[in-house]
Every structure is written in structure tokens, then in C-alpha cells.
C-alpha positions as CSV (number, residue, x, y, z in Angstrom):
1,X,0.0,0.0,0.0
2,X,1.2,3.2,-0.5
3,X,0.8,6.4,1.8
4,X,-1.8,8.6,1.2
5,X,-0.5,12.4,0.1
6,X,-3.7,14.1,0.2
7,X,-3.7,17.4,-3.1
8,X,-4.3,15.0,-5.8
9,X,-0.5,14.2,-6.6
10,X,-0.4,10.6,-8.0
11,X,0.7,7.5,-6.5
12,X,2.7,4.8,-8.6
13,X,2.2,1.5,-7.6
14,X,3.2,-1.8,-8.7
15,X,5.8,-4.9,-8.8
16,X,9.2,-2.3,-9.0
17,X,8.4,0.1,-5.7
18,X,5.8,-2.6,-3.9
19,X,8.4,-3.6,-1.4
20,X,9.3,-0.2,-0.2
21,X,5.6,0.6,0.3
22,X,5.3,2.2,4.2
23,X,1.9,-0.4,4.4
24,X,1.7,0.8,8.0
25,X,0.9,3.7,7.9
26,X,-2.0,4.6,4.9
27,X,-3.4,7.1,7.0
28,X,-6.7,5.9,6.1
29,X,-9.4,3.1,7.6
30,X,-11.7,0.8,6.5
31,X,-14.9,2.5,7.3
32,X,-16.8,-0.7,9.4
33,X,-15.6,1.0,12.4
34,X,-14.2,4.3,13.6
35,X,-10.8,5.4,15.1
36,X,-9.6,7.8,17.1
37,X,-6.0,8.1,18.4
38,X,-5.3,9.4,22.1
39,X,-2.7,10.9,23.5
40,X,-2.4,9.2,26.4
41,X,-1.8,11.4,29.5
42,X,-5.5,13.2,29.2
43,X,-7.2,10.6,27.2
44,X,-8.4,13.4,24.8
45,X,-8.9,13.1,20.7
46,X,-6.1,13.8,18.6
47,X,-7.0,12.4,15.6
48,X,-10.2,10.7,14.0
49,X,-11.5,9.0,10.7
50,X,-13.8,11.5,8.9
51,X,-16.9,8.7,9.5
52,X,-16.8,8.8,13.0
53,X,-20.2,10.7,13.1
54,X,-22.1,7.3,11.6
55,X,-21.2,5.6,15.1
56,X,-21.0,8.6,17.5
57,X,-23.3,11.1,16.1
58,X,-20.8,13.7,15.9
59,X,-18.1,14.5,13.3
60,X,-14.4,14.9,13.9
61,X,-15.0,18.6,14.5
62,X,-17.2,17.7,17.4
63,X,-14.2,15.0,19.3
64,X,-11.4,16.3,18.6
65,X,-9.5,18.2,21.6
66,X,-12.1,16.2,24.4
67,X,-11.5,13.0,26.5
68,X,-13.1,9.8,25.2
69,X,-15.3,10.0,28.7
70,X,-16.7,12.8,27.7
71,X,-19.0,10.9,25.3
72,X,-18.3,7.7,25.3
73,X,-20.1,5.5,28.5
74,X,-18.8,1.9,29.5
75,X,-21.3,-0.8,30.2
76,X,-22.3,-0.8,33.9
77,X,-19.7,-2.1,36.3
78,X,-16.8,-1.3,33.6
79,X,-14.0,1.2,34.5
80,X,-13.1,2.2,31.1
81,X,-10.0,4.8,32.1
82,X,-8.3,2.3,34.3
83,X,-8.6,-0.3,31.2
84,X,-7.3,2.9,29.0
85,X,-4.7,3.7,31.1
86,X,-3.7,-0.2,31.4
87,X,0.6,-1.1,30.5
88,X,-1.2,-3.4,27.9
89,X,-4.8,-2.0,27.2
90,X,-4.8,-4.6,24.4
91,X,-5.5,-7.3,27.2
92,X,-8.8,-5.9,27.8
93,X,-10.5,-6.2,24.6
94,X,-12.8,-5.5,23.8
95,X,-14.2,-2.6,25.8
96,X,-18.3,-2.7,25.6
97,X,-19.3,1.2,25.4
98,X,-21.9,3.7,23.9
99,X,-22.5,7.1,23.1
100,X,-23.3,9.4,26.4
101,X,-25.9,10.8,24.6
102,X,-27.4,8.4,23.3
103,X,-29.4,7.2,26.7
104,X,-30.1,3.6,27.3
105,X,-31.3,3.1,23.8
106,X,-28.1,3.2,22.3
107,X,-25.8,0.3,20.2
108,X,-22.8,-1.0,22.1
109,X,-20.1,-0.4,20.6
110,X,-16.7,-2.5,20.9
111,X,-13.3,-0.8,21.6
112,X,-10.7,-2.5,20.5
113,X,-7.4,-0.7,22.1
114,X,-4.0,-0.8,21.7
115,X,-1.0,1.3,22.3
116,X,1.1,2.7,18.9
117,X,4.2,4.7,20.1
118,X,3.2,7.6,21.9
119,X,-0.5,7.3,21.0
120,X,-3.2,5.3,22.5
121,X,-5.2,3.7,19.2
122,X,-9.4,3.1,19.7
123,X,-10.9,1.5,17.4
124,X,-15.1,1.4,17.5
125,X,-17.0,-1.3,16.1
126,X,-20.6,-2.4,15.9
127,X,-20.7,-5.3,19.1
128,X,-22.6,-8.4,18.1
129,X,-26.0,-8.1,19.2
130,X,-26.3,-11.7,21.8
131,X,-28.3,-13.4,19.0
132,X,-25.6,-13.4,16.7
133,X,-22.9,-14.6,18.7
134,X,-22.2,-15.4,22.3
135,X,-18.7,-16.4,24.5
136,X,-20.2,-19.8,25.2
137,X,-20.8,-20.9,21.6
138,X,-17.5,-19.1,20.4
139,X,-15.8,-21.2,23.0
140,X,-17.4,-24.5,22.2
141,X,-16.4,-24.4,18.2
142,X,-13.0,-23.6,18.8
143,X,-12.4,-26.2,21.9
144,X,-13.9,-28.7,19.1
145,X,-11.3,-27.2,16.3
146,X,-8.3,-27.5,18.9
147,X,-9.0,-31.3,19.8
148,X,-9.3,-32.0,16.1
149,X,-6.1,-30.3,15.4
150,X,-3.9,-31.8,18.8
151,X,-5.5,-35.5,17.7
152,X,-4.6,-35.0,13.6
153,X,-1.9,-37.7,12.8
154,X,0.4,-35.6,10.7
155,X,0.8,-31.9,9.3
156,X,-1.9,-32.4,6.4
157,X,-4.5,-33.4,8.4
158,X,-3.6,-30.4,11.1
159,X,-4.2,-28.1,8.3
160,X,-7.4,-29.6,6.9
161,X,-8.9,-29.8,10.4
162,X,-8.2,-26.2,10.5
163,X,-9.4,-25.0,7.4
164,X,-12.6,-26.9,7.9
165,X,-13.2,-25.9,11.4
166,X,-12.6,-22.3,11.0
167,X,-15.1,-22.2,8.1
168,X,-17.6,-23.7,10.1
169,X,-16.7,-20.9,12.5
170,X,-17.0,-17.7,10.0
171,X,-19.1,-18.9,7.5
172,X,-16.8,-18.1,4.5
173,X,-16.7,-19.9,1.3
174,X,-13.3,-20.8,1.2
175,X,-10.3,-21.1,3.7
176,X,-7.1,-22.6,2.3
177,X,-4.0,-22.9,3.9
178,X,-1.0,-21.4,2.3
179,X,2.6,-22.4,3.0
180,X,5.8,-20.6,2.1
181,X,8.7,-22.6,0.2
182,X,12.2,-21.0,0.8
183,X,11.5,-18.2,-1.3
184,X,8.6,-17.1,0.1
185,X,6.6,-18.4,-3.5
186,X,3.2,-20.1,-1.4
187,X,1.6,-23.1,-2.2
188,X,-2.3,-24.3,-0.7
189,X,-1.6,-27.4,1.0
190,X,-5.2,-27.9,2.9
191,X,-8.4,-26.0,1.6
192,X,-12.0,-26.2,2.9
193,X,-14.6,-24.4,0.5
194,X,-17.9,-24.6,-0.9
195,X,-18.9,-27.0,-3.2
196,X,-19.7,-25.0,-5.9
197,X,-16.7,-22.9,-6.6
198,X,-13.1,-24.1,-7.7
199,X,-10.7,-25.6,-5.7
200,X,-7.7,-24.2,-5.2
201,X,-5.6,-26.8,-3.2
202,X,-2.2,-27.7,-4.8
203,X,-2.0,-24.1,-6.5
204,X,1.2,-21.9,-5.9
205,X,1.5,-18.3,-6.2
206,X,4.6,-16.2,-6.2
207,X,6.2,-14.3,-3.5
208,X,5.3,-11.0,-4.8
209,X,1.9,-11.6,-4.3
210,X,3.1,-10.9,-0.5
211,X,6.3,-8.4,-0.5
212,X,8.4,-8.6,2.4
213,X,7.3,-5.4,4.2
214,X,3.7,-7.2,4.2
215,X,5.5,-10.4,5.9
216,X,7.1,-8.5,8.2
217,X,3.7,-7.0,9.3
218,X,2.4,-10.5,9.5
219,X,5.1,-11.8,12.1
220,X,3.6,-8.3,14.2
221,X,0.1,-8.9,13.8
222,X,-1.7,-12.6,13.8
223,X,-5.2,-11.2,11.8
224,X,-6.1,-8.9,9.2
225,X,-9.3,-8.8,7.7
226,X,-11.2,-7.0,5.0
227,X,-15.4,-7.0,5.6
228,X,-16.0,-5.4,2.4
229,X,-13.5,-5.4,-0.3
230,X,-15.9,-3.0,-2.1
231,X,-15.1,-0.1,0.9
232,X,-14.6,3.7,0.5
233,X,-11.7,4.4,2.9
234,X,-11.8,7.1,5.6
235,X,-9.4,9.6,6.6
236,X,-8.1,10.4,9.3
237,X,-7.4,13.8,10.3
238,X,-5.9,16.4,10.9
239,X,-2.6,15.3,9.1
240,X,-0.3,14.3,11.6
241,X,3.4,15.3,11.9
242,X,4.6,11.8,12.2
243,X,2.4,9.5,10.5
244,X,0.4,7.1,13.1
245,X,1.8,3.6,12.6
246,X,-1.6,1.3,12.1
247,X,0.5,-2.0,12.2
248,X,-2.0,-3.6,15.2
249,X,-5.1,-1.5,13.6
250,X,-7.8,-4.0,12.9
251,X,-9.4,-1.3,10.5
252,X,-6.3,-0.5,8.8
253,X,-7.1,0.3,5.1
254,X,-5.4,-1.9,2.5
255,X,-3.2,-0.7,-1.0
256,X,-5.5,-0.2,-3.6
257,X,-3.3,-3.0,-6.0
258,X,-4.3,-5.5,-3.2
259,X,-8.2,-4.6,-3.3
260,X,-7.8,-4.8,-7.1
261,X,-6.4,-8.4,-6.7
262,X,-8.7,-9.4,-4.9
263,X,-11.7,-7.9,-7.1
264,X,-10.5,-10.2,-10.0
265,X,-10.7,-13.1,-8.0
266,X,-13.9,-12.6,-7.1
267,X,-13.6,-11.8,-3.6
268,X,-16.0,-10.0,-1.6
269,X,-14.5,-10.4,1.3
270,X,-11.4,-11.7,3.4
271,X,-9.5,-12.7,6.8
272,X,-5.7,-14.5,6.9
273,X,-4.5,-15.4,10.2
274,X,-0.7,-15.6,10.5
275,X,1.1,-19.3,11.0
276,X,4.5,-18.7,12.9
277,X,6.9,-21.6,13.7
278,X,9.9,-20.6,15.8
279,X,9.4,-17.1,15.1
280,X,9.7,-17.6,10.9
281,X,6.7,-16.8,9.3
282,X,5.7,-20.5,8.2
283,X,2.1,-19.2,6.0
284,X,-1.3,-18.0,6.2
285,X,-4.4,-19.5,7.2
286,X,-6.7,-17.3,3.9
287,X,-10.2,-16.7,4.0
288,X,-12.3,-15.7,0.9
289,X,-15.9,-14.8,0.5
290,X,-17.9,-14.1,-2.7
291,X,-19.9,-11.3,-0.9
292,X,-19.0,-8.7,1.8
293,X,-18.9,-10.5,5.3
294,X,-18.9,-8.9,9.0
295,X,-17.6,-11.0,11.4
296,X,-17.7,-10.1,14.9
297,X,-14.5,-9.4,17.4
298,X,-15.3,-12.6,19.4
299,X,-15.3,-14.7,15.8
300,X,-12.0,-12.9,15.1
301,X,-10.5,-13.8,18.3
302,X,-11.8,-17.5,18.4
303,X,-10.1,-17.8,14.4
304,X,-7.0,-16.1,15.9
305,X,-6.4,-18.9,18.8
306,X,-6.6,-21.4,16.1
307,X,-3.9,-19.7,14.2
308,X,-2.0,-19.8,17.6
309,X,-2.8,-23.3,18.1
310,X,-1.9,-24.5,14.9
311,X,1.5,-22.7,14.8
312,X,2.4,-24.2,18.0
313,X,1.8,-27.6,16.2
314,X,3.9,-27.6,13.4
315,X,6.8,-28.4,14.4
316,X,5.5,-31.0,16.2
317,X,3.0,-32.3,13.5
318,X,6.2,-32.2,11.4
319,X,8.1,-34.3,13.9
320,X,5.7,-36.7,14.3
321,X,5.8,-37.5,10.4
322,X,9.7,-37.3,10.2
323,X,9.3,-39.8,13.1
324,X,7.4,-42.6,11.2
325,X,10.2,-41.9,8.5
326,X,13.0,-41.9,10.3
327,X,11.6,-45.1,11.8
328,X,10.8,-46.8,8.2
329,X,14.3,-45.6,7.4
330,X,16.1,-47.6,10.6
331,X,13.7,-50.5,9.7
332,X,15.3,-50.7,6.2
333,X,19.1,-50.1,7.4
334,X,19.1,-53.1,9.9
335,X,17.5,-55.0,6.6
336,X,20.7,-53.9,4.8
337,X,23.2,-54.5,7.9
338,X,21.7,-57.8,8.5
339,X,22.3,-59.3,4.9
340,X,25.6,-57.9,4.4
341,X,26.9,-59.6,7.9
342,X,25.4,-63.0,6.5
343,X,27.8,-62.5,3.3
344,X,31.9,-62.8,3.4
345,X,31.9,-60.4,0.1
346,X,30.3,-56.7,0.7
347,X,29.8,-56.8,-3.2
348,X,27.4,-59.9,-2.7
349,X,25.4,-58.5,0.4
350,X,25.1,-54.9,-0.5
351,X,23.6,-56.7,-4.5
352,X,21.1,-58.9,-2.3
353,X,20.0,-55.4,-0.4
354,X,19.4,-53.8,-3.6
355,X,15.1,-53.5,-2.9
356,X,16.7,-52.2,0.9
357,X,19.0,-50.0,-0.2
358,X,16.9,-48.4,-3.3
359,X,13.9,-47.3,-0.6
360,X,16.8,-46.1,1.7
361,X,17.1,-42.7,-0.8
362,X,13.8,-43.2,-2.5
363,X,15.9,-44.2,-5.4
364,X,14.9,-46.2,-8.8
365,X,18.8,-47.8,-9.1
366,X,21.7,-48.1,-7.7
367,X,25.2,-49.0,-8.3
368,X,28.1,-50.5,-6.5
369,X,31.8,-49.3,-7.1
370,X,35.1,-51.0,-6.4
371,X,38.2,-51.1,-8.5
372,X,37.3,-52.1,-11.7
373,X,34.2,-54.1,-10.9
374,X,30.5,-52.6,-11.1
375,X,27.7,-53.9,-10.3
376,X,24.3,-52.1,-11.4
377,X,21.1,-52.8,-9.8
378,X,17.6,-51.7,-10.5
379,X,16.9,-48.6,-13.2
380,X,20.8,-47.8,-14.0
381,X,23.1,-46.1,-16.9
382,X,24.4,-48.5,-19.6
383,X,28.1,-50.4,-18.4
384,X,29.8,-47.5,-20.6
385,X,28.1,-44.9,-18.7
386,X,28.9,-46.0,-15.5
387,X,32.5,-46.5,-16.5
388,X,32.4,-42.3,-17.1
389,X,30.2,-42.1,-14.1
390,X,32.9,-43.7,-11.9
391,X,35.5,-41.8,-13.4
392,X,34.3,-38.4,-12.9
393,X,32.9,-39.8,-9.3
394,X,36.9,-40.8,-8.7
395,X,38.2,-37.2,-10.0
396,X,35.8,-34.9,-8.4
397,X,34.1,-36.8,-5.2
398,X,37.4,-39.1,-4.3
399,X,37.0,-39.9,-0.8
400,X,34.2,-37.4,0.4
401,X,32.2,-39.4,2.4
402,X,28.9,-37.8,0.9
403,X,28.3,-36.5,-2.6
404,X,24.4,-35.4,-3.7
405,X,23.2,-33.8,-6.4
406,X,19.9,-32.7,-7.9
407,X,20.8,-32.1,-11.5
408,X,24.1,-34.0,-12.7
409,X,23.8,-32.1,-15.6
410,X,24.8,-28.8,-14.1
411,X,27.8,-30.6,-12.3
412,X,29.1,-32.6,-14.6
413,X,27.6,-31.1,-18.0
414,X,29.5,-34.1,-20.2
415,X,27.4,-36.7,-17.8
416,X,24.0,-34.8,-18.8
417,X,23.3,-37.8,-21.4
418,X,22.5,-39.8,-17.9
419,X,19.7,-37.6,-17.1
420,X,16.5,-40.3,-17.9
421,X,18.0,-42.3,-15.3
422,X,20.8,-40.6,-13.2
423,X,19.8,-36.9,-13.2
424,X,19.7,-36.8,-9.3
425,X,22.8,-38.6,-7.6
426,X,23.7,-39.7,-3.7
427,X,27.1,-41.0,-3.4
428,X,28.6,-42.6,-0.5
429,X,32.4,-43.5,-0.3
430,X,33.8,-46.3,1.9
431,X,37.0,-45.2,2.2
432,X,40.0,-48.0,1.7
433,X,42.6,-48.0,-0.3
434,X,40.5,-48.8,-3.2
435,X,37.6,-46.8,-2.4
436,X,33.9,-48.2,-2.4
437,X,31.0,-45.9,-3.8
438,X,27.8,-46.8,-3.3
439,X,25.7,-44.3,-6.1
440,X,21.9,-44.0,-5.8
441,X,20.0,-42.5,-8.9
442,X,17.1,-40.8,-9.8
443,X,15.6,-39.6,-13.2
444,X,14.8,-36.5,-14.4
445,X,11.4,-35.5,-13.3
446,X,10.3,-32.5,-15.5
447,X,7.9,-30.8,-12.4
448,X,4.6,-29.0,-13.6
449,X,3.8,-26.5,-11.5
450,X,0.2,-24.9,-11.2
451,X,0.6,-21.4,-10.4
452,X,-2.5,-19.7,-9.0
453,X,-0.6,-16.4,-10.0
454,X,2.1,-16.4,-12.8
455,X,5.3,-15.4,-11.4
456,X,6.8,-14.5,-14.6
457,X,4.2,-12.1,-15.7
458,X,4.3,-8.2,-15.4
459,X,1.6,-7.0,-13.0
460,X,0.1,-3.9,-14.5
461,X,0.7,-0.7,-13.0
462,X,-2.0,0.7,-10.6
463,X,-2.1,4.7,-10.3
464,X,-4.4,6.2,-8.0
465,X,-5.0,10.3,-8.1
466,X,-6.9,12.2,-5.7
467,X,-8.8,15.7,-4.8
468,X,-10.6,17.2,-2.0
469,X,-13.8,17.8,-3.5
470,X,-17.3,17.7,-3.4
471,X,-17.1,14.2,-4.7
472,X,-19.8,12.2,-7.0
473,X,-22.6,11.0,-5.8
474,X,-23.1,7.3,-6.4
475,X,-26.0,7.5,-9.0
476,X,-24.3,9.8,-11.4
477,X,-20.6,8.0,-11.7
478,X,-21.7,6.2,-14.8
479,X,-21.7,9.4,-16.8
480,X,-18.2,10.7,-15.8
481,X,-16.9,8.9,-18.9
482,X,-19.4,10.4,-21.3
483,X,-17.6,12.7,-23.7
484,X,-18.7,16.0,-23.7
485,X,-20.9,15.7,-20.2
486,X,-20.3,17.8,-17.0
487,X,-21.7,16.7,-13.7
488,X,-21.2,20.5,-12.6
489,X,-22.1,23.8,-14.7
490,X,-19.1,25.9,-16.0
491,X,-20.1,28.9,-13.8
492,X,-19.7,27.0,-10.9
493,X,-16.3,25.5,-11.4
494,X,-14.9,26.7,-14.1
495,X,-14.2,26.1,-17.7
496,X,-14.0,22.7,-19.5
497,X,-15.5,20.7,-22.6
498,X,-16.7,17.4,-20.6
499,X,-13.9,15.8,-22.9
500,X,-10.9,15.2,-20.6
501,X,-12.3,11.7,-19.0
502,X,-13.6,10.4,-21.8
503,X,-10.3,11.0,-23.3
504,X,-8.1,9.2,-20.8
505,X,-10.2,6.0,-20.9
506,X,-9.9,5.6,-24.3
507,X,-5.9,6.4,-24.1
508,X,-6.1,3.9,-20.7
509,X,-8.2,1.5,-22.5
510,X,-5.6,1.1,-25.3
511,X,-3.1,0.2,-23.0
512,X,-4.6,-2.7,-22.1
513,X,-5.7,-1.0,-18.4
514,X,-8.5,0.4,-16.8
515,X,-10.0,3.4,-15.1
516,X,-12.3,3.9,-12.4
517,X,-13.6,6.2,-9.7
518,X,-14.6,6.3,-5.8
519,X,-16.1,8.7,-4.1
520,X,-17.7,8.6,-0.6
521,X,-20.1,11.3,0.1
522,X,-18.1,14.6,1.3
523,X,-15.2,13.2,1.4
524,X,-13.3,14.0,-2.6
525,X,-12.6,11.6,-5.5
526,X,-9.9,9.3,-6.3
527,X,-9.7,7.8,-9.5
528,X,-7.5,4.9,-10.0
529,X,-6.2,3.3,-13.5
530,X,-4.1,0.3,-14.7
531,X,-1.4,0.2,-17.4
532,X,-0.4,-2.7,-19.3
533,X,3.5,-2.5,-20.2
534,X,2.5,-1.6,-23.9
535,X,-0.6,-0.9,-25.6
536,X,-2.1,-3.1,-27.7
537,X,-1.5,-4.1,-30.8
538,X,-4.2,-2.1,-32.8
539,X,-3.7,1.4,-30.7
């Protein structure tokens, strides 16, 4: 995401500046709730999103300079400055409160506080009325979704119990969860979805999909979610000097490339929940919906223990499958020990192991080297081949007592006619004065990938430009690109032919990219367009 600059100057984002993006600090909410940031000696307003008045009834002009107990009340036996004033207020969310002047009759409101520097952040949400959700039936789904992850036999099934469990939980269509390969390209290894909408399980998507900065803010902050990918942001003002850093803001408004992504997927709606193993950002618990979805701070919290949960499990999920390995693995070497010791010749043993000693690397041949003898077992190079094997093994590995190799191609390019059966190599050496090799081999496997997102293809550029206007009103957007029509007479703001728009869609449209507008009532327009790396063809 990029930081707002409010005066209309325009904002470059895409694949060649996303990972220096300040994503913290947008200066701008998602408008489901309202925020005001404290300063925390006299508990008064500093700042406030420009919607605060839909919650509290009074606009930013109205708040700002007073304490929040001026006009917010906290339910009946709650002491809402001594929770304010906490070391962690974060530790008593949420706060139930309501407008002071609102009387009995108004909607509780959940404050969700934390501290941000030297600011004290409230957040104000709509509570759950007790219909919709209550402690009791919160807790009950997720003490079922923790015994059905602590039972799960292995990794996999941790991760589909999860998926499943915490759809159940929120409702969404689809919650996958997404892993992260060394470099940080992810890949959907457990999915729970509706039935009647694609799977994505198996598909991998790039690591720019998630830039570093944006992992970085995951490792700080186990949940984000988005309502209503369809929002008009908020602002909050006034401007400050230093920029207030939203990093634990549950409103926090999102890039406009990210809401775009998620637009063409067909997403309405979406939650991820961090997975952390040993402090290494491990992957994401994602949640999609087709249509904009609410969920309540209690939901939130419940999906958030099951992200904790399931991170704590990992590693031990993981051990407990490299356990049965290991133990298959031991099984197979005593197989291979106890031949051999039967056997005055190691040639003759290790040649009656070969089914032993082939599962040992997961290998489909294998071939025995001492002097001038050979002996190949299972899928194998032709005698020739070996002889050049064994020379280049004698040359290069001599007595190294391990040798491997995923492509010995790229080692040894004159070898790289071995590839259909010896393109991945494990060499042991028993060293004696005529060194033993033992050489596993594996073919080439030529590895499709299904990439959700391809890696290799230019993202289009997303610029966003914006004023401080009256802004558009929702029913009269569709005629901004008209040529030749004014939403405004010429009088009022000054000269123009009603041409300009019309113009840059067409010049945008050619370029393979698109334009569009938002506007939320008061509060100026931004209009936002994509560019293609050339235009097409017929321009």
C-alpha cells in the first residue's frame, strides 16, 4: 500500500516500488468502524477517521481536543480509564461502550485498544447483538477445532482440520492454507470451500503476491481482515506530523493494487491469520468470501487462537511425520546390515539389499563401485556410462564421504546424457585404499507447477490520483466517462469541454488498463487506473 499524500498528486504502484511501500501507515481506515488516536496522559482526541459521526453522532470537529469520557459510556460495572490507562490495554479487549448521549437506547459499541508509540489507538465497532454470537458458543467451536487439530496424525490433516473448522466458525466460502517454500513463493496445502466454486488446493502463487514489508507486518500482527473489499476508505485527520503507525489496527485500510487483486478473484470479502513456527513466518491461514462479510470481534478472536494453536503444532506435526520416516528408514538399514553380515563379500550383500538399499534414498537404481568391478542394480546407466560415471565420481568426489546432487547435468555437463536415469545422484564413499562408492540414482522428473498467480508475468501498473472535492454522488458515476458531459455547470467551477475523461479512458483502454472512480459522500474523489507494459496491438 502506499501512503496517502492528500492534493491530488499521483501514486505509482506496482511490482518495481511494492516492497518499499510504508503499508503501516496509509493514513486511512476501512470504514466498518471508527478510530480515534489518544494521546495518552489526558485521554483526549487527537486524531479521527472522517466517519466517525455514523457511530458517535458527531463528526471529527465535534471530538477532537475532548477525552473519550466525555462521550463515550462503558457498560455498567466497567471502569473504562483504568482499562485505557492499562501497560497493555490490548489485554482488555474489547471494551463494551456507547454514546453518552445516546441514553439507554443506544448500540454498544466495541473498543478494541492498543497502544502505537506515543498514542493510545481506539478502534469502535458495531458489538454483536447476543443473537448473533455469544462467549459460550465461540468457545465451544473452537475447543472442538483445537482437539481435532492436537489429535490429527500428521501436518496435512492439522491443516485440513483447521481449514474446515474455522469455516464452520466464520461462515466463508473458502479457507485454504497457504505455506511458504524458501523463497517465500506459497503453495495451498489444505483448503475447505464450498462446493460449488473451484478448488484451489495444490495451487502456488509467487512471493510478490506478498512483498516482504507485508511479511514482516504479519510476524507483528496474527489477523487482518477485509469486511468489504468494495469499501470507500476514511481519513483520518488532521494530518499528523509523524504518521500514526496502524501496524495492530484492525481497521487498517489496504493498497489499492491489493483490493484490485482481490476484485478479480472474485472476492468480496477476506480474513488471513498468521502461522508462525519458531518465530519464521511458516504461512497463512486465507479466507475468501464471494460477498462482503462482518464477522464479529469474538469470531475474530476465536479464528486467531486457532492460528496460535496451529502454529504451536507444526513443528510438532512435522516431527511426528519425520518420526514414522525416520523409523521406516532404521527398519530398512538393519534390513541392509543384516544381509551384508550374512555375506563374506560386501559386493554380494550390499547386491542382495538392492530393494533395501533403493527405498533407503527413495531411489529407482543403484550402483556399487570397487576397482574395476560394477555392479548395477535396479533402473541404471548402460556399463559405458557408469565407466564415465565412476571416473568423474573418482576425480571430483574421491573420498568425500557424501556426494548429492539434484541435477548431474549442471555438475558434470559431459554426464548430462544420464539424465533419464541418473539426473539426481547420492554418493557414498567407503574409504579404503581402493575406495567403495555406493551411487543411488534418480531420473529426471520435468515438475509442472500450477501457479494460481504467474510469477513470470508483469503486474500492471496501478495509479491512483486524488482531490478534496465535493465528490460524485453514487447514481451519477456512470456518466463521468461520457464525452462531452459535466456533472457541474461551468459557472460554478470553471471552464471545461466534458472531454478530458472520456479522453483518458480511451488512451487507458488502449493500454490494455483500466479506469475507475470512488467517491464517498463529502469526502473528494480518487480515481485509480491500470497500465499494461504496452498498448495493444491495434492502438
Amino acid at each position: 500500500m502506499t501512503q496517502e499524500h492528500r492534493g491530488g498528486r499521483a501514486q505509482r504502484v506496482d511490482l518495481t516500488n511494492c516492497a518499499a511501500e510504508p503499508i503501516h501507515i496509509p493514513g486511512r481506515i476501512q470504514p466498518h468502524g471508527a478510530l480515534l488516536a489518544l494521546s495518552p496522559g489526558d485521554l483526549a482526541v487527537r486524531h479521527v477517521s472522517l466517519n466517525v459521526g455514523a457511530l458517535l453522532g458527531s463528526g471529527p470537529e465535534g471530538l477532537l481536543g475532548r477525552p473519550l469520557v466525555d462521550f463515550l459510556a462503558a457498560a455498567e460495572g466497567g471502569d473504562r480509564e483504568s482499562a485505557l490507562r492499562a501497560p497493555d490495554p490490548a489485554a482488555m479487549n474489547p471494551l463494551k461502550v456507547r454514546r453518552r448521549d445516546g441514553g439507554a437506547t443506544a448500540a454498544w459499541l466495541d473498543a478494541i485498544v492498543h497502544r502505537a508509540g506515543e498514542r493510545l489507538i481506539v478502534e469502535l465497532e458495531p458489538a454483536a447483538s447476543p443473537g448473533d454470537v455469544s462467549f459460550s458458543s465461540v468457545y465451544r467451536a473452537i475447543r472442538a477445532a483445537i482437539e481435532r487439530i492436537q489429535s490429527a496424525e500428521g501436518l496435512v490433516e492439522a491443516c485440513s482440520a483447521t481449514a474446515e473448522e474455522i469455516r464452520r466458525l466464520t461462515g466463508y466460502d473458502r479457507v485454504m492454507i497457504y505455506r511458504f517454500d524458501r523463497d517465500w513463493n506459497g503453495e495451498v496445502i489444505a483448503e475447505a470451500r464450498a462446493a460449488d466454486i473451484e478448488p484451489y488446493l495444490g495451487l502456488r502463487y509467487p512471493a510478490a503476491d506478498i512483498p516482504p514489508q507485508a511479511r514482516e507486518l504479519y510476524l507483528r500482527s496474527w489477523l487482518r481482515i477485509i469486511p468489504d473489499v468494495g469499501y470507500q476508505p476514511s481519513d483520518i485527520v488532521p494530518e499528523a506530523d509523524a504518521p500514526i503507525d496502524l501496524s495492530f489496527s484492525v481497521l487498517r485500510s489496504v493498497s489499492p493494487m491489493h483490493i484490485q487483486y482481490l476484485k478479480n478473484m472474485g472476492v468480496g470479502a477476506s480474513m488471513s491469520v498468521s502461522l508462525i513456527r519458531e518465530g519464521v513466518l511458516w504461512g497463512l491461514i486465507a479466507c475468501h468470501h464471494r460477498a462482503a462479510r462482518p464477522l464479529s470481534f469474538e469470531i475474530r478472536q476465536g479464528c486467531e487462537l486457532c492460528g496460535r494453536f496451529l502454529s504451536l503444532q507444526l513443528a510438532a506435526k512435522e516431527k511426528l511425520e519425520d518420526r514414522g520416516r525416520r523409523q521406516e528408514l532404521r527398519a530398512l538399514a538393519e534390513e541392509v546390515v543384516a544381509t551384508v553380515s550374512r555375506r563374506e563379500d560386501l559386493m554380494v550383500g550390499l547386491a542382495e539389499s538392492a530393494g533395501a538399499l533403493m527405498q533407503l534414498a527413495d531411489a529407482s537404481g543403484v550402483a556399487l563401485f570397487h576397482g574395476d568391478a560394477v555392479s548395477p542394480l535396479g533402473l541404471s546407466p548402460a556399463p559405458g556410462e557408469l565407466r564415465r560415471l565412476h571416473a568423474w565420481i573418482r576425480r571430483h568426489v574421491g573420498d568425500r564421504p557424501v556426494f548429492h546432487t539434484e541435477s548431474l547435468a549442471r555438475v558434470a555437463p559431459s554426464l548430462a546424457g544420464l539424465k533419464d536415469v541418473a539426473s539426481g545422484v547420492l554418493c557414498l564413499s567407503i574409504p579404503e585404499p581402493d575406495p567403495w562408492y555406493v551411487v543411488w540414482f534418480r531420473p529426471e522428473v520435468i515438475q509442472t507447477v500450477s501457479w494460481g498467480g504467474n510469477p513470470e508475468k508483469p503486474v500492471p501498473t496501478l495509479f491512483h490520483v486524488r482531490d478534496n472535492g465535493v465528490g460524485i454522488p453514487a447514481d451519477e458515476r456512470h456518466r463521468l466517462f461520457t464525452i462531452f458531459e459535466r456533472l457541474s455547470t461551468a459557472a460554478r467551477y470553471g471552464e471545461g469541454t466534458g472531454s478530458g475523461l472520456a479522453i483518458a479512458q480511451r488512451i487507458i483502454e488502449r493500454h490494455r488498463g483500466k479506469i475507475w472512480a470512488e467517491s464517498p459522500p463529502g469526502g473528494g474523489t480518487t480515481f485509480y487506473f491500470t497500465l499494461a507494459e504496452a498498448p495493444r496491438a491495434d492502438a
